[in-house]
N, C-alpha and C positions, 0 to 999 in steps of 0.2 A: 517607166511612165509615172509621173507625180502626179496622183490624184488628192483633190479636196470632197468632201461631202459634209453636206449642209441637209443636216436632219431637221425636221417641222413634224410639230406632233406637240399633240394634248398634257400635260402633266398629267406621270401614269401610265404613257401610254407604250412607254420601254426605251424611249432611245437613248441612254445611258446606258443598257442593256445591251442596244443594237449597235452602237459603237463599239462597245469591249469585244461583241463579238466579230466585226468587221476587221478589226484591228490583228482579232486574234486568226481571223481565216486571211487577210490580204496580206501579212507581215507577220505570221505563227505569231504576236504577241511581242514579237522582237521591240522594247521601249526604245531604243533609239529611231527603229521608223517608222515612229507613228507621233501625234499630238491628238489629244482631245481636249478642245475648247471648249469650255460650261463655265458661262458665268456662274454658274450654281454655286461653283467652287471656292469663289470671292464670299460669298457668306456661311463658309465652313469654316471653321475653327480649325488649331491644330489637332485636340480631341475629336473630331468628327462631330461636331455638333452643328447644325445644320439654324441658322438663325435671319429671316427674310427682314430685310428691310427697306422699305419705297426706294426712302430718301437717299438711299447709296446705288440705287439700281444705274441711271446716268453713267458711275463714276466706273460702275463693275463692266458695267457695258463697253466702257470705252476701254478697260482695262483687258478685256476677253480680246477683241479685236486687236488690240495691240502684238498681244500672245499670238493672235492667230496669222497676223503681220510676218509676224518673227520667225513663227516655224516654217511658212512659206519663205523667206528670205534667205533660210538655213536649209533650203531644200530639202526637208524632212517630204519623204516620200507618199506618207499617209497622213492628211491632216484633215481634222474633223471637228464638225461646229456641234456642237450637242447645247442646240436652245429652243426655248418652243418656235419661235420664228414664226409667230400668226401670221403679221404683216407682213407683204413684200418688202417693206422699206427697214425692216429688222436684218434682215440678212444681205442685201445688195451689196451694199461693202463689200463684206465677206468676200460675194463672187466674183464682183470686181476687181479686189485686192489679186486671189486669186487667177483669174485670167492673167492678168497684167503679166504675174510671175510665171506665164508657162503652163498651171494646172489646166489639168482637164477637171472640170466642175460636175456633179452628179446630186442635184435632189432630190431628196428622199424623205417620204412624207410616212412617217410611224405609225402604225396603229388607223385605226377609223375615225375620221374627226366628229361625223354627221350623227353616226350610232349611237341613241342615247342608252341603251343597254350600257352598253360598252365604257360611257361619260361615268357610269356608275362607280363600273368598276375603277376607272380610274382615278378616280374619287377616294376609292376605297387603297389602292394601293402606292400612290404616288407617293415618295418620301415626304416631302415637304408641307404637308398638313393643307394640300390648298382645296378648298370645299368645291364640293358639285356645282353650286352657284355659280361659282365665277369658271370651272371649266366649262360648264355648260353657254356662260357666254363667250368664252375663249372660242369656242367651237363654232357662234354666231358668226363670230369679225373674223374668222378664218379666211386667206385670202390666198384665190387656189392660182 
């Protein structure tokens, strides 16, 4: 069975996390069947240095999708969207692409969106330097 899953969740809030560990309970970790798609990945260096910028987000977006085209086209057995996906209209692609090819689709929503305890921590732990502020509105325009 070829499943896809389409993680949504707060930056912070693990699903980088919760892919690794998906990957590593539905396919033991095996790299040939699995894909994790993050745009995040497109503003990583080859050093891991982790660098956001607006103006390329468009380009990364369409570039993750494409990736996530591919591994479904390639019938990779486990393929996984690891993006915050507030909006509905950020991941429909995704599931659509998906469908089309056969998968069976599962989303999965990380962590507490509404919890602002929680918005704290994620504030506090999220690689990417992104401030409570703007999770805290990430969490407003959440769209369930």
């Amino acid at each position: 069975m070829k499943q896809a899953f389409i993680l949504r969740g707060l930056p912070g809030s693990g699903k980088t996390h919760y892919a690794q560990t998906l990957a590593d309970e539905l396919v033991a970790g095996d790299q040939s069947q699995y894909t994790i798609c993050s745009t995040d990945d497109y503003f990583t260096d080859e050093q891991g240095n982790y660098e956001f910028n607006k103006a390329k987000l468009p380009q990364y977006h369409n570039l993750n999708i494409a990736r996530f085209i591919n591994a479904l086209a390639e019938g990779i057995p486990l393929v996984i969207l690891d993006n915050t996906n507030i909006k509905k209209w950020e991941f429909i692609a995704y599931v659509s692409a998906a469908h089309a090819m056969g998968y069976q689709v599962k989303e999965v929503i990380v962590g507490e969106v509404k919890d602002k305890s929680l918005q704290h921590l994620y504030a506090k732990r999220n690689q990417h330097g992104v401030a409570l502020k703007t999770i805290s509105k990430m969490a407003h325009m959440f769209e369930w």
